[in-house]
C-alpha positions in Angstrom: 7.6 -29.9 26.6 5.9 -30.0 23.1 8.9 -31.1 20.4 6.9 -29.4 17.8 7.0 -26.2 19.8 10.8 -26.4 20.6 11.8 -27.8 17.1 9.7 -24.4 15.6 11.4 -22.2 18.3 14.6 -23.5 18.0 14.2 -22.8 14.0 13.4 -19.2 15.5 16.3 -19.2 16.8 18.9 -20.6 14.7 17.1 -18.0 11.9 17.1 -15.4 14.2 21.3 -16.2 14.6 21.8 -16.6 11.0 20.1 -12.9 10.7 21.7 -11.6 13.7 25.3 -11.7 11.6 23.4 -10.5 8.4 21.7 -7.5 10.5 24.7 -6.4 12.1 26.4 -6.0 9.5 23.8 -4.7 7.3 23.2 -2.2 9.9 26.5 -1.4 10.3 26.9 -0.7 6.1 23.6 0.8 5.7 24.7 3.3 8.9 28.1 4.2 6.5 26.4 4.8 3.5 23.7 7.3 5.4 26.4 8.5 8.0 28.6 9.2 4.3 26.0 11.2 2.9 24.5 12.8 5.9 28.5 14.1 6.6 28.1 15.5 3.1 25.4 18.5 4.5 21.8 18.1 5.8 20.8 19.4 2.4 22.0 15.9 0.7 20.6 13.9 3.3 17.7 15.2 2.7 17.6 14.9 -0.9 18.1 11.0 -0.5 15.8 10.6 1.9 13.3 11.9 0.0 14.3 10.4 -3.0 13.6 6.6 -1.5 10.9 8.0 0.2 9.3 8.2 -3.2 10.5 5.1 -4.6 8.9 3.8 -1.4 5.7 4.8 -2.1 5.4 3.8 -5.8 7.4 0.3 -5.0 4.2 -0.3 -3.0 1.8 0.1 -5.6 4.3 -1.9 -7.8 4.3 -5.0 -5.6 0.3 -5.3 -5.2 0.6 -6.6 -1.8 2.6 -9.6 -3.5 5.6 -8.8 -1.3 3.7 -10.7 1.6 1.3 -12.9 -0.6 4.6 -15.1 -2.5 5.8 -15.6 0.9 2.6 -16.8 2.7 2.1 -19.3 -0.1 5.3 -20.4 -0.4 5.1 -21.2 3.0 2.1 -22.6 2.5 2.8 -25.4 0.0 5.8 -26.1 1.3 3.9 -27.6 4.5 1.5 -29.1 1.8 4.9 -30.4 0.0 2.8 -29.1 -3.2 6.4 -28.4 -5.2 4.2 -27.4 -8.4 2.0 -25.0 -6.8 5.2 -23.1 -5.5 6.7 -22.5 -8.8 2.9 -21.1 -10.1 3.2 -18.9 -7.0 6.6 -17.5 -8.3 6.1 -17.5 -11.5 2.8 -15.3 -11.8 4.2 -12.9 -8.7 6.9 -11.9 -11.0 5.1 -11.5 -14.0 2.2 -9.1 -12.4 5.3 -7.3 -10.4 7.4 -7.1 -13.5 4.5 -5.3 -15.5 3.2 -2.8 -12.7 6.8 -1.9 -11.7 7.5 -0.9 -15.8 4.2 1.0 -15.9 4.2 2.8 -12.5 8.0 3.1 -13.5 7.0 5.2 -16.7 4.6 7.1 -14.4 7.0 8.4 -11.9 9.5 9.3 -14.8 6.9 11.3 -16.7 5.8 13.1 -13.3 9.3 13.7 -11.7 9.5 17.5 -12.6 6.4 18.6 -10.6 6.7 16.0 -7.8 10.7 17.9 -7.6 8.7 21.4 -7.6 6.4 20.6 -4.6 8.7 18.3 -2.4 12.1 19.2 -2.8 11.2 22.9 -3.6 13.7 22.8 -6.7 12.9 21.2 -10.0 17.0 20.3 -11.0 16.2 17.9 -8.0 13.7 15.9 -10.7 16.9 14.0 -12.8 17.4 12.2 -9.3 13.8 11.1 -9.6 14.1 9.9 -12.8 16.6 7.8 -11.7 14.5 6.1 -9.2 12.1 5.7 -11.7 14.6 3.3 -13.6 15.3 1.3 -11.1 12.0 1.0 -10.3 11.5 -2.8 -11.3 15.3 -3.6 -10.6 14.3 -2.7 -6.8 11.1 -4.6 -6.7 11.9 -7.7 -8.4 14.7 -8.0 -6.2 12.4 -7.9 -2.8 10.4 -10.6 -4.5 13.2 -13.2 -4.8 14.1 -11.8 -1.1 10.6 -13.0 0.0 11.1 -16.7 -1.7 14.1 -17.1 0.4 12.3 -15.9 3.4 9.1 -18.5 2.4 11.8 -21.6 2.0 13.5 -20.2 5.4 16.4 -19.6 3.5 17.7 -17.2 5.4 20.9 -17.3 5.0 20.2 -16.2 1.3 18.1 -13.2 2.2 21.4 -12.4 4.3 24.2 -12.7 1.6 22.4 -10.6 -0.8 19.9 -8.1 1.1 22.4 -7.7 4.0 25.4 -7.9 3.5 25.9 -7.6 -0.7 23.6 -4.4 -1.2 25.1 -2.5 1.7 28.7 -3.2 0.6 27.7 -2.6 -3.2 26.2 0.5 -2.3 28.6 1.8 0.4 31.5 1.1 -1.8 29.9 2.6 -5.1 29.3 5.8 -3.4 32.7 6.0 -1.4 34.7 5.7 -4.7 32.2 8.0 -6.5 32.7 10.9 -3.8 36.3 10.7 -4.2 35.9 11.1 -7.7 33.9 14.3 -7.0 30.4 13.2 -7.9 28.9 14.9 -4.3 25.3 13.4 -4.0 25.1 11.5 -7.4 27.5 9.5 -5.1 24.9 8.5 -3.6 22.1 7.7 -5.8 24.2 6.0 -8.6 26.0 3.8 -5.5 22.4 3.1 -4.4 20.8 2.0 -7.9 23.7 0.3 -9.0 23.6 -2.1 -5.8 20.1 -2.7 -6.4 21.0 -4.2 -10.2 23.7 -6.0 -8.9 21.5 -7.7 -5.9 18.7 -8.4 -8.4 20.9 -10.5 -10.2 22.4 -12.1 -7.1 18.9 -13.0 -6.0 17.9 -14.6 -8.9 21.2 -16.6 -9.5 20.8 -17.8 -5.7 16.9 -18.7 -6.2 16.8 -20.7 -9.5 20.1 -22.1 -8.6 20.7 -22.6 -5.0 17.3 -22.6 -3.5 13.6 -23.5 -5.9 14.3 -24.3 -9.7 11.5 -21.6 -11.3 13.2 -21.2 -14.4 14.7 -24.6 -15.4 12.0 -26.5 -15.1 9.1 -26.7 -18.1 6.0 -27.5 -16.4 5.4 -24.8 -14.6 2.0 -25.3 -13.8 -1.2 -23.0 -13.9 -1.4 -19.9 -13.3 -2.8 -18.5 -10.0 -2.8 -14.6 -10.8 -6.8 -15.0 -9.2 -5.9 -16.8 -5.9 -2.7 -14.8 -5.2 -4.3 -11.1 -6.2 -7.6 -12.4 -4.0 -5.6 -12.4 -0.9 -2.9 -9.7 -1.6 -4.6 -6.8 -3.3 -6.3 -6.3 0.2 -2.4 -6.1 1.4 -1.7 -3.8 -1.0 -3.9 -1.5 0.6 -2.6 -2.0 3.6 1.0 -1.7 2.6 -0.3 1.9 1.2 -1.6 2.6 5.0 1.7 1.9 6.1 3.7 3.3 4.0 2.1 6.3 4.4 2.3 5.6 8.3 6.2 5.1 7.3 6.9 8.1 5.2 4.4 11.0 5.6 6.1 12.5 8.1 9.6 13.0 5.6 7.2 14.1 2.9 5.4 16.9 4.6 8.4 17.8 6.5 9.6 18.4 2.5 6.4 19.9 1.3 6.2 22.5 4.6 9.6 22.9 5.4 12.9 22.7 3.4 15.2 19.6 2.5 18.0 20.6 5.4 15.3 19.4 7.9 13.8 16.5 6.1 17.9 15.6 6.5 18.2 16.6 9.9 14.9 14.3 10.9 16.0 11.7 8.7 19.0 11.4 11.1 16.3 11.1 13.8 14.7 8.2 12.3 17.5 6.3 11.0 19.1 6.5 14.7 15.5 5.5 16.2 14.9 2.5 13.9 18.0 0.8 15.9 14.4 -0.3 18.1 13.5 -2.8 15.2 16.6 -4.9 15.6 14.5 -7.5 17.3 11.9 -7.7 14.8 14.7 -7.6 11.8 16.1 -11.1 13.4 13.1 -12.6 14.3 9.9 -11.7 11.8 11.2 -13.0 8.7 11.5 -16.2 9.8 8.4 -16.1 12.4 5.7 -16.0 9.8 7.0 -18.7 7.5 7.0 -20.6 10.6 3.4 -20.0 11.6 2.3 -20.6 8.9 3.4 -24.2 8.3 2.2 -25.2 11.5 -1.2 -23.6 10.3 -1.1 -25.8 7.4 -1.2 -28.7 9.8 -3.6 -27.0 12.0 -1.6 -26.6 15.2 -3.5 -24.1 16.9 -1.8 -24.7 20.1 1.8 -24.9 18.8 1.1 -21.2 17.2 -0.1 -20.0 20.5 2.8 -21.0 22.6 5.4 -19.5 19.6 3.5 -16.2 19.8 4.0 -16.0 23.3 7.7 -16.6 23.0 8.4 -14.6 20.6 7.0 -11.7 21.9 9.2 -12.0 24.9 12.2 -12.0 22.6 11.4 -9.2 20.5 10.7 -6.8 24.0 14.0 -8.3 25.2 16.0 -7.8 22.4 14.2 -4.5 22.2 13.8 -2.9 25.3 17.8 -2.6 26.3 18.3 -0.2 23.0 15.4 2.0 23.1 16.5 2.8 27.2 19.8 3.4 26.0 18.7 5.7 22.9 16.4 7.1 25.5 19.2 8.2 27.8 21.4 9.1 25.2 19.9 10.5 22.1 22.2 13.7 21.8 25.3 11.8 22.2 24.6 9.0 19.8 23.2 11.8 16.5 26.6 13.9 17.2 29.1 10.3 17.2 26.9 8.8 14.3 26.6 11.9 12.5 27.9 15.8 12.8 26.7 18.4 16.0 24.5 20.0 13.3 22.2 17.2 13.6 22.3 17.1 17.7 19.2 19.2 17.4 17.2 16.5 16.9 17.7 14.7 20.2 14.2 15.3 21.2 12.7 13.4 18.0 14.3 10.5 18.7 12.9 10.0 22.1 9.6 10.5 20.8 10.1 7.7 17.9 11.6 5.6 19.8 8.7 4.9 22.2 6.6 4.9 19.4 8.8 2.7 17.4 9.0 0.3 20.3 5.3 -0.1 20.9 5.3 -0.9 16.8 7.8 -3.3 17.2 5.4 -5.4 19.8 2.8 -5.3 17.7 4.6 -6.9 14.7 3.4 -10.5 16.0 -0.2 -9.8 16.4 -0.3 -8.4 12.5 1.3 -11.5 11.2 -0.9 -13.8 13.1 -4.0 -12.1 11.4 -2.3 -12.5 8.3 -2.2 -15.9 9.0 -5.7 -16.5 9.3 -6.3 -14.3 6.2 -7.6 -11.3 8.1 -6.0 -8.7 5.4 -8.9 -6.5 5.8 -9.1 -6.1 9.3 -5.2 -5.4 8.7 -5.8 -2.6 6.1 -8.5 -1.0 7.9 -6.2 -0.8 11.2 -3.6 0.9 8.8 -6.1 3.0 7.3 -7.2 4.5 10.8 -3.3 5.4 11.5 -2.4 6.5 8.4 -5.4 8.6 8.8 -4.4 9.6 12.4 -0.8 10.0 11.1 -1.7 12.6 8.3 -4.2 14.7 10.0 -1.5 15.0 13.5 1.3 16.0 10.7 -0.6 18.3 8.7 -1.7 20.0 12.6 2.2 19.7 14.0 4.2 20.2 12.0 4.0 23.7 10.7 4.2 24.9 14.5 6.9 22.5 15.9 8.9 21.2 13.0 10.5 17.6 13.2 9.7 17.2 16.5 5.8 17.8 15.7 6.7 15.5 12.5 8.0 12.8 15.4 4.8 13.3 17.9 2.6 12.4 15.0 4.1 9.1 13.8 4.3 8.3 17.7 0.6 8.8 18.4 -0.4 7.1 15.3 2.4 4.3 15.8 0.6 3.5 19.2 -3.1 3.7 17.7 -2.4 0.8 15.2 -0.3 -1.3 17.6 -2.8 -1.6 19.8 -6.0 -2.3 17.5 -3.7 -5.1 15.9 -3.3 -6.3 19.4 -7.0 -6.2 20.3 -7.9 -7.9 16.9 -5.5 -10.8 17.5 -6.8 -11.5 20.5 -10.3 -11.1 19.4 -10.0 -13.7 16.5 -7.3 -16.1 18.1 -7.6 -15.1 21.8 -4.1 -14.7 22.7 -2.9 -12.9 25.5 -0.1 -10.4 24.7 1.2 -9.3 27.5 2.6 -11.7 30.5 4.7 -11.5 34.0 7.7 -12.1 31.6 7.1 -8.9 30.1 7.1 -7.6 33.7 10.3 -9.1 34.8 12.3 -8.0 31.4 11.0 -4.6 32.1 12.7 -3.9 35.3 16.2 -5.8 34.5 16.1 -3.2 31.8 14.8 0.2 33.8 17.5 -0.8 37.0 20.6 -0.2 35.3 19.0 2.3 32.7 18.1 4.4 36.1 21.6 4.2 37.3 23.3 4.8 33.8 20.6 7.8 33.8 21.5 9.3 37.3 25.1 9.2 36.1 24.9 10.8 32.7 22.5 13.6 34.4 25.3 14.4 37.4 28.8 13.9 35.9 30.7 15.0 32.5 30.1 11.9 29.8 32.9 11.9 27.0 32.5 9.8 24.4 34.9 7.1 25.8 32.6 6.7 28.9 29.5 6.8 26.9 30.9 3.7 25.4 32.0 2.2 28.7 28.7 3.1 30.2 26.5 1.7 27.1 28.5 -2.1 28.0 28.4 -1.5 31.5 24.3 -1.5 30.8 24.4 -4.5 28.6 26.3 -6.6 31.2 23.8 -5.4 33.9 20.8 -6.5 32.3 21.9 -9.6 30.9 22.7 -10.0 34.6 19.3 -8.8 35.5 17.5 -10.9 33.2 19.0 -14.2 34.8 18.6 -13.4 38.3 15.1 -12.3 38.3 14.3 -15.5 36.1 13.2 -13.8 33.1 13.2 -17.3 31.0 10.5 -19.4 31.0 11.0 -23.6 30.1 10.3 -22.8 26.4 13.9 -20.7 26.9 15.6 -23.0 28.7 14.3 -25.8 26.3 16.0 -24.1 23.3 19.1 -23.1 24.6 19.5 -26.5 25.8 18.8 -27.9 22.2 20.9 -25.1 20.7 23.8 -26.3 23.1 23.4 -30.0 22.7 23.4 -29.9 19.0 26.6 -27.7 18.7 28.2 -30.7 21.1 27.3 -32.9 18.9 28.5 -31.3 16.1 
């Protein structure tokens, strides 16, 4: 067995366990705070969602593809052990971030009254966009010391303040704020102010716990060419895909009203439980790959892609089934019966959703090798699909036209990711792993499914029944050898290590 390939995995995985704890209780936060507000009416939850949905969109003209660049680099010099082109790296991401997030900032401010009139059908609704609009550079700033920690591998970093402090900030901000009667300004204050208080964190934990940037004089040149060479292409992309991300909540708004935009944004918050596997395992995946590609081990890369895959599909797999077979159930526990009506939305996203989620892999390998134009034109085509599908479906079926559309065009740029990775690396994607994870999930989902179709589920068996199918396809996945010797390798590593210690 390769050590390089096992020391990288096992990396994987102690990142991945580090993120796991972050994640879960990020998740966990991030579900009060929406759960909070969505409790509050459909109407609220919909003005939030399409609130960030904005500051989504102009965040990612703010970061000119940066977001991805600072952490490719980092990355990159660090397997180099080039400390001085690092702090360049930093230094000039935060400076052309810090200027377009002031003037884009300025922008979205000025514009807030007629972007309230034509998505959130009420123009009161602009003061809440304003507020975005200040927070504007707070919020991206903040993702770009979250992308050093990610390019040192800090992870544990990226999980004190992105998971854990934000979420608590924020669902603790808006708790006290709705007891003091503030209703959905609850909400948005709890939200900016968390964002300030993280941006601070982040910094503090950078200069003074991970990479001096500030401290130290000689900072180097400055690489605004190099770094805007290989990320403005990015920024494009990250424009497909936000679009991919968020056209379906802003023509939901634009042709509907903002109690369904809520309603579907219960829909999509409840299907995004499907990227758990990515959120533990793709942060550290690319820093990873692209070290090795520093030191050109081609090989290496090629067994960790494989590996990885399997872990994301078996982390994966086990929650979309379960969402699958259980959608109505788990929108009236999480949220209120008003929102049960979008059961059917959340099967389609999550099949979607899942098939994005396998494609993850296959995009960060072409990043990699630099293919950022190959990656913007594949997100052009869905964001294209994506906005012609919505613009046709959702006037005649509502949300769940809105959720057939990011589905199909979920699908269409998961596979041409796929098919380009393979055509510039040649690495196979799927495997009989795939196979054997596949039925230790769909064995007990069919039995679970049998069950919940013939008898009366309360909420007490639901739960009993959701561990009952994560026993049986642990089970599952051990009996019908679903691990391969990379598997065994780092476990046995993982195990040895904490004997040691």
């Amino acid at each position: 067995m390769d050590k390089i390939v096992v020391d990288s995995l096992r990396n994987l995985a102690k990142g991945a366990a580090i993120i796991s704890l972050g994640t879960f209780v990020s998740r966990l936060l991030n579900y009060a705070y929406k759960i909070t507000v969505a409790r509050l009416g459909a109407e609220y939850f919909g003005t939030l969602s399409l609130c960030l949905t904005l500051l989504g969109i102009v965040s990612t003209f703010a970061f000119l593809g940066l977001r991805d660049g600072v952490k490719r680099y980092i990355s990159f010099y660090q397997g180099k052990k080039e400390e001085e082109k690092i702090r360049s790296t930093i230094l000039s991401t935060l400076g052309l971030v810090a200027i377009s997030s002031v003037l884009l900032g300025s922008l979205l401010f000025i514009l807030a009254d007629k972007l309230a009139v034509i998505f959130f059908h009420d123009q009161s609704s602009s003061v809440y966009i304003r507020f975005m609009a200040v927070i504007l550079p707070f919020y991206t700033l903040n993702w770009i010391f979250i992308k050093c920690f990610a390019g040192f591998k800090k992870l544990k970093y990226r999980v004190y303040v992105y998971n854990i402090a934000e979420n608590a900030f924020k669902i603790a901000i808006t708790i006290i704020l709705i007891f003091l009667g503030f209703k959905l300004w609850s909400a948005v204050l709890g939200y900016g102010f968390s964002i300030i208080m993280c941006f601070l964190l982040s910094a503090y934990f950078l200069e003074y716990r991970v990479f001096s940037v500030f401290r130290t004089r000689d900072g180097g040149r400055f690489v605004y060419k190099e770094l805007l060479a290989f990320s403005i292409p990015l920024l494009f992309s990250g424009i497909m895909v936000l679009l991919l991300s968020w056209t379906d909540t802003l023509m939901l708004g634009y042709f509907t009203d903002v109690r369904k935009v809520g309603i579907y944004g219960a829909a999509l918050l409840v299907s995004s439980l499907v990227f758990i596997g990515t959120d533990l395992l793709i942060p550290i995946y690319l820093p990873t790959i692209t070290e090795l590609y520093a030191q050109e081990r081609n090989k290496e890369i090629a067994s960790i892609f494989k590996s990885v895959n399997k872990w994301i599909f078996a982390i994966c797999i086990p929650i979309a089934l379960l969402l699958f077979i259980f959608p109505n159930r788990i929108l009236s526990i999480l949220f209120a019966p008003e929102y049960g009506i979008a059961y059917a939305a959340v099967i389609i996203l999550v099949w979607g959703r899942l098939i994005s989620a396998l494609s993850f892999t296959s995009g960060h390998m072409l990043n990699m090798i630099k293919k950022t134009r190959i990656i913007f034109v594949v997100s052009a085509i869905a964001t294209f699909c994506n906005v012609i599908l919505n613009y046709m479906l959702i006037p005649r079926f509502g949300i769940n036209g809105a959720a057939a559309g990011t589905c199909i065009s979920l699908f269409v740029q998961a596979a041409l990711l796929v098919c380009f990775c393979n055509r510039y690396l040649s690495l196979v994607f799927l495997n009989k792993d795939f196979l054997k994870v596949a039925v230790a999930g769909l064995v007990p989902a069919i039995v679970i499914y049998f069950i919940q179709r013939n008898f009366a589920v309360s909420t007490a068996a639901f739960f009993g029944l959701a561990g009952t199918f994560g026993v049986a396809y642990l089970a599952m996945l051990y009996v019908i050898k679903a691990h391969d010797d990379n598997d065994i390798a780092v476990l046995k590593a993982a195990l040895n290590k904490k004997r040691a210690g």
